[in-house]
C-alpha positions as CSV (number, residue, x, y, z in Angstrom):
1,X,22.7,36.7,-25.9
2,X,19.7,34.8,-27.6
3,X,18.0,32.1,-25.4
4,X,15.3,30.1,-27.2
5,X,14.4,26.9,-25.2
6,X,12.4,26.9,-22.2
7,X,12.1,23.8,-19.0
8,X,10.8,24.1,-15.6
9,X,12.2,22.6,-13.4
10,X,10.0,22.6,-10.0
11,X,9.9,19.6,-8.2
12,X,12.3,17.5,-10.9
13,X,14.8,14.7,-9.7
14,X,14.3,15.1,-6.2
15,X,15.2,11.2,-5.9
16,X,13.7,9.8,-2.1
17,X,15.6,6.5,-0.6
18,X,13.6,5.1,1.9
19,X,14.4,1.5,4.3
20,X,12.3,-1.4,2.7
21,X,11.8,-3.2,6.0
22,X,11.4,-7.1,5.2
23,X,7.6,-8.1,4.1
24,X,5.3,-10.6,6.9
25,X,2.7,-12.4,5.7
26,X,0.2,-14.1,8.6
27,X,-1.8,-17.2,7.9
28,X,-5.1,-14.6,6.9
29,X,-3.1,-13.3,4.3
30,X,-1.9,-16.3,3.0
31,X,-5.2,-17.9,2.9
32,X,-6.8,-16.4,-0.3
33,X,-3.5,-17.0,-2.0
34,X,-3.3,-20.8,-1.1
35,X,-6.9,-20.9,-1.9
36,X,-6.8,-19.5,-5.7
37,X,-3.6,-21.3,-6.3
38,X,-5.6,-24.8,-5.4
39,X,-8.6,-23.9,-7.4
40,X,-5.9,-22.7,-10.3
41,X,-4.2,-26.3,-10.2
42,X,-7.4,-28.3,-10.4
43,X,-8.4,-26.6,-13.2
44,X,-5.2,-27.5,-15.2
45,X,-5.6,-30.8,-13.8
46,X,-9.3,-31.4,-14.7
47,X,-9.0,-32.1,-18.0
48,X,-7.2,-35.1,-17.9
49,X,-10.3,-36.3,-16.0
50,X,-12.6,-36.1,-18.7
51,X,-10.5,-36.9,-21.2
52,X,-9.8,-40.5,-19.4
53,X,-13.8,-40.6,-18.9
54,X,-14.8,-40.1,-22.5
55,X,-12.2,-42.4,-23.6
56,X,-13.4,-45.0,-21.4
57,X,-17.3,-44.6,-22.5
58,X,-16.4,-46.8,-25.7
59,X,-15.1,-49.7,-23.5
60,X,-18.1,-49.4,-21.3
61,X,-20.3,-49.7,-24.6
62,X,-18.3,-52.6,-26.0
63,X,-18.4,-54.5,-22.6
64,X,-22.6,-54.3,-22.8
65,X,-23.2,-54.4,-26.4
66,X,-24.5,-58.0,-26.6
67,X,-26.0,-57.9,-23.0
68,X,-28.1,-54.5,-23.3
69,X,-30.3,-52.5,-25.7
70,X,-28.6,-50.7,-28.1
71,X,-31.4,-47.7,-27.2
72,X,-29.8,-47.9,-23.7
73,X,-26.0,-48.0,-24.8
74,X,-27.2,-45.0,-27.1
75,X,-29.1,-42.9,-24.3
76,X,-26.0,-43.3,-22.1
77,X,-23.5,-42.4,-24.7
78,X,-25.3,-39.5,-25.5
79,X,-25.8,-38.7,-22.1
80,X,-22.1,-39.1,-21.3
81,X,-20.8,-37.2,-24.3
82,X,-23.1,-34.2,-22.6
83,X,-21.4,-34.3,-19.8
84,X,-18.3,-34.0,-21.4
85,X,-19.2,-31.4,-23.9
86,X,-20.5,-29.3,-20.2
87,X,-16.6,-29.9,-18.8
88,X,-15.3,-29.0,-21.7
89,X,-17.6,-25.4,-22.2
90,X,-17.1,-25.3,-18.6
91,X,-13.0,-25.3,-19.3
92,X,-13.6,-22.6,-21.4
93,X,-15.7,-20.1,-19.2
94,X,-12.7,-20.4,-16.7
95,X,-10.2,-19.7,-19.7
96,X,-12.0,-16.6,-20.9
97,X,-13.4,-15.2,-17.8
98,X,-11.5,-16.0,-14.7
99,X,-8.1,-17.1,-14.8
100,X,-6.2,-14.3,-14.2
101,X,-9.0,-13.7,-11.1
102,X,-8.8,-13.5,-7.5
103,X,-9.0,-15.7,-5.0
104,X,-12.8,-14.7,-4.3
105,X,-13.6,-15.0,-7.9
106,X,-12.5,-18.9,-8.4
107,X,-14.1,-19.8,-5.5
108,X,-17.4,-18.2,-6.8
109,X,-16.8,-20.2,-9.9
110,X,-16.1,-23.2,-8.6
111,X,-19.3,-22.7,-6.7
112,X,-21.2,-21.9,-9.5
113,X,-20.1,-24.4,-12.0
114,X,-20.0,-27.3,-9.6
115,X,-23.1,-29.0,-11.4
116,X,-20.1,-30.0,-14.2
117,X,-18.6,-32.3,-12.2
118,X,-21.9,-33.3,-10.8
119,X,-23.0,-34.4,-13.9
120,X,-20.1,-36.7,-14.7
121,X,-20.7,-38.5,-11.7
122,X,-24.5,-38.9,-12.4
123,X,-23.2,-40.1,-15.7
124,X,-21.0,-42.7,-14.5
125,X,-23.0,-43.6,-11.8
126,X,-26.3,-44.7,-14.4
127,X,-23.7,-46.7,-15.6
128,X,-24.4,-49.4,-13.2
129,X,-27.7,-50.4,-14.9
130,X,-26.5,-51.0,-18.0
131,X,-23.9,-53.9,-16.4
132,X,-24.7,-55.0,-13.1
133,X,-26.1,-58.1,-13.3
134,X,-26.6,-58.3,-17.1
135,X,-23.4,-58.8,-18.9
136,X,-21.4,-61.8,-18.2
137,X,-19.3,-62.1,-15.1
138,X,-16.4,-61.3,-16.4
139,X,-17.4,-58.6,-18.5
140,X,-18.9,-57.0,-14.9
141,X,-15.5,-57.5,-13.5
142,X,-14.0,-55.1,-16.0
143,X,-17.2,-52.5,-16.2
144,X,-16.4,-52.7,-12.0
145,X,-12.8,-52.1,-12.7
146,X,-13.4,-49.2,-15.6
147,X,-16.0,-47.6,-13.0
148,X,-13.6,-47.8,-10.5
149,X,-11.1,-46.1,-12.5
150,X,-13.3,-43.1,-13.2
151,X,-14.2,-42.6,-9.3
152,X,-10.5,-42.8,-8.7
153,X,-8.4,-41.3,-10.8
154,X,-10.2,-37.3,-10.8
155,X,-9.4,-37.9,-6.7
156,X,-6.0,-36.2,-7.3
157,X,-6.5,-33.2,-8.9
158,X,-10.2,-32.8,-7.2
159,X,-8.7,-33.2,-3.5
160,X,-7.3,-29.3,-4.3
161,X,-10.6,-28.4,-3.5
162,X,-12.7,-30.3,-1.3
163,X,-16.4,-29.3,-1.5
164,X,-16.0,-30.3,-4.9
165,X,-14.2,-33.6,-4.6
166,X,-17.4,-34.4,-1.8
167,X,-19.6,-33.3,-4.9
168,X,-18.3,-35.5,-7.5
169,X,-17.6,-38.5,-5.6
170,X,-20.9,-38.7,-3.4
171,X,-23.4,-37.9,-6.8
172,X,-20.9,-40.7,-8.2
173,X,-21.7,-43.4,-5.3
174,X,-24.9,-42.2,-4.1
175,X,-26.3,-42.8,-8.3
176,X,-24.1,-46.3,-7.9
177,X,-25.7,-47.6,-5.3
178,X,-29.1,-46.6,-5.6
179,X,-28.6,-48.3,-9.8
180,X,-27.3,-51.7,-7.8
181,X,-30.5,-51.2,-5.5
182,X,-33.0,-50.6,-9.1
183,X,-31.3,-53.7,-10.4
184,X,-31.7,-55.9,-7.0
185,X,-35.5,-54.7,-7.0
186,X,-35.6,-55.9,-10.8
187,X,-34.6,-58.9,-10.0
188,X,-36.7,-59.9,-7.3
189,X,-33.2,-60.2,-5.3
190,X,-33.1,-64.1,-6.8
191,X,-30.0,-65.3,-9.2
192,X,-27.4,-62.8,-8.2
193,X,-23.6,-63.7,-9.5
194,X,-22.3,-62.6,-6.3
195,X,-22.2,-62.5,-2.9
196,X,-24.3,-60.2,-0.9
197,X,-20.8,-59.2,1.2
198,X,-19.3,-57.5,-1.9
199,X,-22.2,-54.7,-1.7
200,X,-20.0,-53.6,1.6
201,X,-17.0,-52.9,-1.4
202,X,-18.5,-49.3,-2.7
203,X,-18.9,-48.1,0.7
204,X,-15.3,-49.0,1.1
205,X,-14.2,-47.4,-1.8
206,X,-16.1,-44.3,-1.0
207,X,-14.4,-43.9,2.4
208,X,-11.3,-44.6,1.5
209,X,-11.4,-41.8,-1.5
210,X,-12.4,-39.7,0.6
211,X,-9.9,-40.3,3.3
212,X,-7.4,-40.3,0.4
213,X,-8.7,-37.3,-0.7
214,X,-8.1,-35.0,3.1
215,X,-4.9,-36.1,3.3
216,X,-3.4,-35.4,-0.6
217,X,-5.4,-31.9,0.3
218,X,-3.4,-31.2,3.4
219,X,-0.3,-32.3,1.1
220,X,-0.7,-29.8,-1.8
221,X,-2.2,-27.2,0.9
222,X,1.7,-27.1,2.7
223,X,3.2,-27.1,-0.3
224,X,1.1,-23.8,-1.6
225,X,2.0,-22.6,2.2
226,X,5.3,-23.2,1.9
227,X,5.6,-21.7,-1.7
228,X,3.7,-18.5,-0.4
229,X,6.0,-18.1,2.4
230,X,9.3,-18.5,0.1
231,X,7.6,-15.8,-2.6
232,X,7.3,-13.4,1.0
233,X,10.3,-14.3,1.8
234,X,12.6,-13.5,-1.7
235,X,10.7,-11.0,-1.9
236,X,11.9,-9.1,1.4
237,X,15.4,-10.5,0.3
238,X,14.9,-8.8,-3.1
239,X,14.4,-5.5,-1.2
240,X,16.7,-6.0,1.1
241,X,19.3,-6.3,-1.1
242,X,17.8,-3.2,-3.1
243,X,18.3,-0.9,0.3
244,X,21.6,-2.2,0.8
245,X,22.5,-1.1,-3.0
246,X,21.1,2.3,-2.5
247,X,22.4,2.5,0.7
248,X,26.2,2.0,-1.2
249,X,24.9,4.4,-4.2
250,X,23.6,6.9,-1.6
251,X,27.5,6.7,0.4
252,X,29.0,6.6,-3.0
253,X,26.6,9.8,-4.2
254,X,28.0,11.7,-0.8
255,X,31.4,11.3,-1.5
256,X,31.4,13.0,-5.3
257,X,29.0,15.1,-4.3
258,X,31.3,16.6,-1.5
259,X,34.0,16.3,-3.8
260,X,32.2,18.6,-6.1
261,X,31.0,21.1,-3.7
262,X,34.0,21.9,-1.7
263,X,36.5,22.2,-5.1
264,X,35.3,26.0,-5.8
265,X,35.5,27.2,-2.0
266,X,39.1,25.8,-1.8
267,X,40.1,27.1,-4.9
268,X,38.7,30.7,-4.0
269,X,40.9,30.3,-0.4
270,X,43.9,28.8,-2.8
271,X,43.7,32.1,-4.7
272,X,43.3,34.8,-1.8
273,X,46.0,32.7,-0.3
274,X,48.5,33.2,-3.6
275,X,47.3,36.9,-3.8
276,X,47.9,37.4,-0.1
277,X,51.7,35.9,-0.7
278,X,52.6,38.1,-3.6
279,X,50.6,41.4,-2.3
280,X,51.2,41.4,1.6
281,X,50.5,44.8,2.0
282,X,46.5,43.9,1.0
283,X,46.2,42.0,4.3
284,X,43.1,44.4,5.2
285,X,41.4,43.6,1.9
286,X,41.6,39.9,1.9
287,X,42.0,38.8,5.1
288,X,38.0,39.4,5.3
289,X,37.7,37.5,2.3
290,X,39.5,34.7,3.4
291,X,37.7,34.1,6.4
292,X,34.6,34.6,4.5
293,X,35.3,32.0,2.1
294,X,36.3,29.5,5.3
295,X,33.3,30.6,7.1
296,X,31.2,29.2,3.4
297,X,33.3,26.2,3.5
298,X,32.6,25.0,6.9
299,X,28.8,25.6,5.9
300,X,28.8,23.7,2.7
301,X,30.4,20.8,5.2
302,X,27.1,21.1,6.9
303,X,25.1,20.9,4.4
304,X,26.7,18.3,2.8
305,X,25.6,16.1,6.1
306,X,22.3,17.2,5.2
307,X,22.1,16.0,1.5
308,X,21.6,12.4,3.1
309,X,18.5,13.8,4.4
310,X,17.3,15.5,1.8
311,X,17.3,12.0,0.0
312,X,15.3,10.4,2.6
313,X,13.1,13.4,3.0
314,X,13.6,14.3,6.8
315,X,15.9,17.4,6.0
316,X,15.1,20.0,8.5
317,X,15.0,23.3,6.7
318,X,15.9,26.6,8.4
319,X,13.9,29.3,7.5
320,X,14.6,33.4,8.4
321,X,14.8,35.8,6.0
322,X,17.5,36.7,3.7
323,X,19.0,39.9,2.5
324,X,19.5,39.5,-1.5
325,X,22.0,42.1,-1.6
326,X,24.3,40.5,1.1
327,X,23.2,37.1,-0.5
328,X,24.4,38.1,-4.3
329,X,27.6,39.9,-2.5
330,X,28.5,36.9,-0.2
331,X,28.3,34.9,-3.3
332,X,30.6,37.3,-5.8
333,X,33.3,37.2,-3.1
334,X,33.2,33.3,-3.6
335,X,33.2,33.3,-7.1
336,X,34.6,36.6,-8.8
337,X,38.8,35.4,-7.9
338,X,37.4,32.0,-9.6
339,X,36.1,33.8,-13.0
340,X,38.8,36.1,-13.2
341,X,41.7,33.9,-12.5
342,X,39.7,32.0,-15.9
343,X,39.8,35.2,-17.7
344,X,36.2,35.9,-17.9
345,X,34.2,39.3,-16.5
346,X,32.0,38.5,-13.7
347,X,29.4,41.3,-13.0
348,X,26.4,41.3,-10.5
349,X,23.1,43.5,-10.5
350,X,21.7,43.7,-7.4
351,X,17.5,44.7,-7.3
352,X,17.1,45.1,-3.4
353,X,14.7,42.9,-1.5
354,X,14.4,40.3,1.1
355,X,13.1,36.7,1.3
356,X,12.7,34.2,3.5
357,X,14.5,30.7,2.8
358,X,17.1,28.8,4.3
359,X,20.3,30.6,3.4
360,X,23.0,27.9,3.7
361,X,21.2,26.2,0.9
362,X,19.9,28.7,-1.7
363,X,23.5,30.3,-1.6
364,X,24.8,26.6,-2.0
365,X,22.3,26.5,-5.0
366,X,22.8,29.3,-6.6
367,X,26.5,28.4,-6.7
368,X,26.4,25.5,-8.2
369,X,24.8,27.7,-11.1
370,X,27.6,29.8,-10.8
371,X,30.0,27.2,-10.9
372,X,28.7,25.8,-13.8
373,X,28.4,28.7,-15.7
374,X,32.2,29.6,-14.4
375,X,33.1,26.1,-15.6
376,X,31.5,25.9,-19.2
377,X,32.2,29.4,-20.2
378,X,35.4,30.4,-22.4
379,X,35.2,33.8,-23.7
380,X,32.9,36.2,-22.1
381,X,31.8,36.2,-18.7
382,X,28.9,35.7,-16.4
383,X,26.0,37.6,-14.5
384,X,24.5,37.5,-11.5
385,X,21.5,39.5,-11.2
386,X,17.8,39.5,-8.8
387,X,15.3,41.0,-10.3
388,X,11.4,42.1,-9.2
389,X,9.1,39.7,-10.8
390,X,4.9,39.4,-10.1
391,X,5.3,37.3,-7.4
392,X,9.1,37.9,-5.7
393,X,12.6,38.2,-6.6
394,X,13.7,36.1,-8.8
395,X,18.1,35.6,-9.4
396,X,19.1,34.7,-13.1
397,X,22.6,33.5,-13.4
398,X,23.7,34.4,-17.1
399,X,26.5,33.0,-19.1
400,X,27.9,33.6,-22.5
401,X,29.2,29.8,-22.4
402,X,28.7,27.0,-24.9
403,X,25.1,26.5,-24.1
404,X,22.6,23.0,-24.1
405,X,20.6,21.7,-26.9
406,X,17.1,21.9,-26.2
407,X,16.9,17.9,-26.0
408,X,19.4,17.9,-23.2
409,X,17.8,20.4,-21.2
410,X,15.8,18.0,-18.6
411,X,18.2,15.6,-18.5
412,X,21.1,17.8,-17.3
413,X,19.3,18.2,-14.1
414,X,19.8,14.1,-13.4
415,X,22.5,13.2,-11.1
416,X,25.4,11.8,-12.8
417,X,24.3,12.7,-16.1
418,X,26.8,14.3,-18.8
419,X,26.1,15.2,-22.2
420,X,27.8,13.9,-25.0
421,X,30.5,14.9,-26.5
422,X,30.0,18.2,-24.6
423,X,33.0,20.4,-23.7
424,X,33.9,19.9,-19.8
425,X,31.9,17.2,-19.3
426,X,34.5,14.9,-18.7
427,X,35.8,17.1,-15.7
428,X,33.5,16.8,-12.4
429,X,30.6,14.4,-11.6
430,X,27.4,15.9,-13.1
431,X,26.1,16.5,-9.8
432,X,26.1,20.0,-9.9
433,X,22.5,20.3,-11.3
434,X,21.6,17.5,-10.1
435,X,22.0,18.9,-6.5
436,X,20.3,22.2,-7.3
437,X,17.1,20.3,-8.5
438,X,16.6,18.6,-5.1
439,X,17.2,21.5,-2.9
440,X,15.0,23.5,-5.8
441,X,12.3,20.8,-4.4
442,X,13.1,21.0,-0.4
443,X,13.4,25.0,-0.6
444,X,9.9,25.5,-3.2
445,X,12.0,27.8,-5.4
446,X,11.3,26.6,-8.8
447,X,14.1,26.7,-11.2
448,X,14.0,27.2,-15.2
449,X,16.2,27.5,-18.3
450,X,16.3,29.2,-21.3
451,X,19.7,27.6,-23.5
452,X,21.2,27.9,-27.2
453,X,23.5,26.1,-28.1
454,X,26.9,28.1,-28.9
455,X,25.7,31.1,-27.4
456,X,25.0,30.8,-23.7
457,X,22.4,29.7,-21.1
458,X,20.2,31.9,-18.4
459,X,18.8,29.5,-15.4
460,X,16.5,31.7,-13.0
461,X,15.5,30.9,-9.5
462,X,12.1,32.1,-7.9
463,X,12.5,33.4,-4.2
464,X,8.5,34.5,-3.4
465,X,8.1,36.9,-1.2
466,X,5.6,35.5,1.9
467,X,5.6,35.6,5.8
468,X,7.0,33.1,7.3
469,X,3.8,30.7,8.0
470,X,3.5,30.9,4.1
471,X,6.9,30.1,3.9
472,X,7.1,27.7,6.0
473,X,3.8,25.9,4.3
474,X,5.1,26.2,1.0
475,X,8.4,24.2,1.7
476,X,6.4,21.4,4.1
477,X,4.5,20.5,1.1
478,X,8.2,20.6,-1.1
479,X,9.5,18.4,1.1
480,X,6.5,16.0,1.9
């Protein structure tokens, strides 16, 4: 028999399902969150802001034209345009180098590149001397009205964050108020067009913005709150609903695989119990048999309850050591009636040793090898042999059966997984393999294969030879 392909299989599929208990998030956590998300909306915000104050720069200039110096109108414009050539560079740093930031990062931008918004408001804020008190009344209704504007309308998106809303808006009335003083001083304080009451009207604007300003902050701030909260909170209902599925594919994973382990057992006792019928006089012979192949069903029963642990990794191995010979015997009783009754030859060479596993499960391993083999195999038969390698015995289950591409040979070991077009497939749940990878894992007895198609397969399992600490060591760190 030629074998020509080559996988290891140590450690593959062993597929853990652990409880995903639901997700908390306290206020500390949510903080940095809320915070970056506030910064994240002002800046989309922001450029609406500008926009509206570079628009409103040639209304300004038309409103003073005939009243002012065209050297002043010039200086301001150029000024102004500055300002909003900084916002917009300013846009653009934030783009390239720290939207997709944390919290602590935006905040250290918004610290740094607070001057921006500074400098609008030392802009608009100049603007003062170019109107107050020059142009005619009316005129310096609408430059009030267009200023106002400007200090107003940023207040929405700038309330996300306050130190810079405090920024913008006092440069913005502290540069107003000290231009209205400049031009009052100018004028000797004589032929004002207005009352001396309406001086009161900045201050009241500034205190109302910034009244304005905590409470659309504590607004957008819940909302964030409540937004974070909901994302913790689908979230844990995502999971949730995740365990409860692999809770069902774990109970539904049970129930085939204890389908598939119990059919050979039963079908061995089915046959001593035919053989028994038709050749009473053999009661001696078989009745040993029999209660051997009872005693390995009720075991398989209990390991079967222990496949949910393995899953969740708290299987609880035990570990004495194991006489091959009696292993590789117990096993040909189980599953020499079930070759022969197919037609095939079932032989076993037996290299003496002993090892120290959990026996339950390598014999329930190494029969689902056997099984398979049993089960793809037509003409032929199948061997079971240990042999002395380097490092321990190591048992190869041979078959002359229709083999497994070499592209196939990973993937068989995957619960549930059949491949194509492949003779027998359709009978049985493709757990078989899948079963002996994860107790390959729990046990630390690395399992490989050597297939060609058409001609037959070889899979080998490693059973070291160690005391028991080493043992014991080796399948801690398997299962952990």
């Amino acid at each position: 028999m030629s074998m020509e392909s080559n996988s290891s299989l140590a450690g593959l599929g062993n597929s853990s399902f652990s409880t995903l208990a639901p997700l908390s998030a306290s206020a500390d956590e949510a903080e940095p969150w809320v915070k970056g998300e506030l910064i994240r909306s002002l800046m989309r915000s922001s450029q609406r802001s500008y926009l509206l104050s570079l628009a409103l720069m040639p209304a300004m200039i038309a409103l003073c034209w005939n009243s002012v110096d065209q050297w002043e109108l010039l200086l301001w414009a150029v000024l102004g345009t500055g300002a909003t050539a900084c916002r917009v560079w300013g846009e653009q740093v934030y783009a390239r180098d720290y939207a997709d930031k944390d919290s602590v990062s935006l905040q250290a931008f918004v610290d740094r590149y607070r001057w921006l918004w500074s400098a609008s408001g030392l802009v608009w804020g100049l603007s003062v001397l170019l109107f107050f008190e020059r142009v005619p009344l009316l005129n310096q209704f609408i430059c009030w009205l267009l200023l106002a504007g400007v200090a107003t309308v940023p207040v929405n998106s700038l309330a996300l964050h306050p130190p810079l809303l405090r920024a913008y808006v006092n440069v913005l009335f502290g540069v107003m108020m000290a231009s209205i003083l400049i031009r009052l001083v100018l004028l000797d304080f004589h032929a004002l067009q207005f009352h001396y009451a309406f001086l009161l009207l900045p201050w009241l604007h500034w205190a109302l913005l910034l009244r304005a300003s905590r409470q659309s902050h504590e607004t957008a701030r819940n909302g964030f709150e409540l937004l974070f909260h909901n994302h913790i909170l689908i979230k844990s209902l995502t999971q949730q609903r995740q365990a409860a599925v692999s809770a069902v594919a774990m109970k539904n994973r049970f129930l085939a695989s204890a389908a598939h382990d119990m059919r050979q057992p039963v079908l061995a006792l089915s046959l001593y119990a035919d053989w028994l019928r038709n050749e009473p006089d053999l009661v001696q012979d078989i009745a040993p048999k029999i209660v051997r192949a009872t005693h390995a069903v009720n075991a398989l029963f209990d390991s079967l309850f222990d496949l949910a642990r393995i899953d969740s990794g708290q299987v609880q191995l035990h570990i004495e050591p194991v006489d091959v010979s009696q292993l590789l015997h117990d096993l040909e009783l189980q599953y020499r009636p079930v070759a022969e009754a197919k037609g095939l030859s079932f032989r076993v060479h037996v290299a003496r040793g002993t090892v120290l596993t959990d026996p339950i499960r390598v014999r329930r391993m190494i029969g689902n090898l056997l099984a398979n083999a049993i089960k793809y195999t037509v003409h032929g038969g199948v061997l079971l042999s240990s042999r002395q390698a380097r490092d321990g015995l190591r048992i190869e289950v041979w078959d002359t059966g229709i083999g497994v591409a070499r592209e196939h040979l990973r993937d068989i070991f995957l619960e549930f997984y059949k491949v194509a077009d492949h003779a027998g497939t359709s009978d049985g749940f493709g757990l078989g393999l899948a079963i002996v990878s994860r107790l390959s894992h729990a046990l630390g007895h690395p399992v490989s294969v050597r297939s060609r198609l058409g001609r037959g397969s070889v899979f080998r399992v490693a059973l070291y030879d160690a005391d028991e600490a080493q043992a014991q060591g080796r399948i801690s760190g398997a299962v952990g």
